[in-house]
N, C-alpha and C positions, 0 to 999 in steps of 0.2 A: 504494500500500500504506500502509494507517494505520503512527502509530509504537508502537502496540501490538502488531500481524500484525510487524512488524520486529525489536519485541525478542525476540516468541514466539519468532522464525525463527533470530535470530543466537543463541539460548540452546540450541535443538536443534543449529544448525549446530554449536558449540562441543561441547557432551556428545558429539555422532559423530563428531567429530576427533578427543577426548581418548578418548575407549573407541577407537578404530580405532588411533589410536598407542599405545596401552600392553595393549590387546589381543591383537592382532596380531602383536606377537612373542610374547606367552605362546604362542597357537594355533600360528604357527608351529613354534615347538621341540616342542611338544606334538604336532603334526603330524608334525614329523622324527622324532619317536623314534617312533610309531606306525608308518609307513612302512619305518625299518628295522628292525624287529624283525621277525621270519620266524616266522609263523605253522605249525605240524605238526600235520594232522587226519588221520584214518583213519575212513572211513564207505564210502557205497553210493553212486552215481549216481542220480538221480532221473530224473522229467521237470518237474520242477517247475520249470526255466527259463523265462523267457519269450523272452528274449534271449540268454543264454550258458546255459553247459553247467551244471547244479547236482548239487551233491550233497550226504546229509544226514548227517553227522560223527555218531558212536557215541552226541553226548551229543543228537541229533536236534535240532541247528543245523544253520539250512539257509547252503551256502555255494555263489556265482556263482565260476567259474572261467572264469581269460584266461589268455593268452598263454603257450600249450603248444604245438605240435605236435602230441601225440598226444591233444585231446582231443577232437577230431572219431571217430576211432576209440570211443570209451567207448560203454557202450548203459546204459539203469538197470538197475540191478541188478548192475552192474561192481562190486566190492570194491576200494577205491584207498585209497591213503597221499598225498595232495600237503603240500608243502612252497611257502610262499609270504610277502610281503606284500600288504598293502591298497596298492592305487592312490588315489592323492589326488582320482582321478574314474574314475568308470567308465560306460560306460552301462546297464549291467547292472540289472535294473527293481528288485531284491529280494534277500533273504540280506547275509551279510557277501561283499563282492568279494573273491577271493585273485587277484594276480597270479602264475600259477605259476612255478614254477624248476627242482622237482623233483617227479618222477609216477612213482608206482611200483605195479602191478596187483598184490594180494595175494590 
């Protein structure tokens, strides 16, 4: 490796340690308060899922839902209240993810 490709290298190496250590915690805590704050939508069931169950909230955002029990039950056109946050990951293809908590059929 020339010593020009060496300092390019060790100039990027350094910018990606110092943005990934002072980044990193901002995304973090950024990340934790996202995660717990509990999201409350009211809308319809869709079929718009590809992978989880969706439905599209009053303001007709589309949202993926997990980790319920009764959401295998739901068909589109079900009127629902859930109560949730976002997962740090999900596989869910599309929408905003809710992890559920609380499902209520209105």
């Amino acid at each position: 490796m020339t010593s020009r490709l060496k300092a390019i290298v060790a100039v990027f190496a350094t910018v990606a340690l110092i943005s990934g250590l002072t980044g990193c915690a901002m995304d973090d805590e950024n990340d934790d308060e996202r995660l717990e704050q509990v999201t409350r939508v009211e809308g319809r069931m869709t079929d718009e899922g590809v992978t989880c169950p969706a439905m599209r909230s009053d303001d007709d955002t589309l949202y993926t839902l997990i980790g319920h029990d009764d959401l295998d039950d739901l068909e589109p056109g079900d009127r629902i209240h859930v109560e949730g946050t976002e997962p740090e990951m999900s596989i869910c293809q599309q929408g905003i993810t809710l992890e559920v908590t609380r499902l209520e059929r209105r």
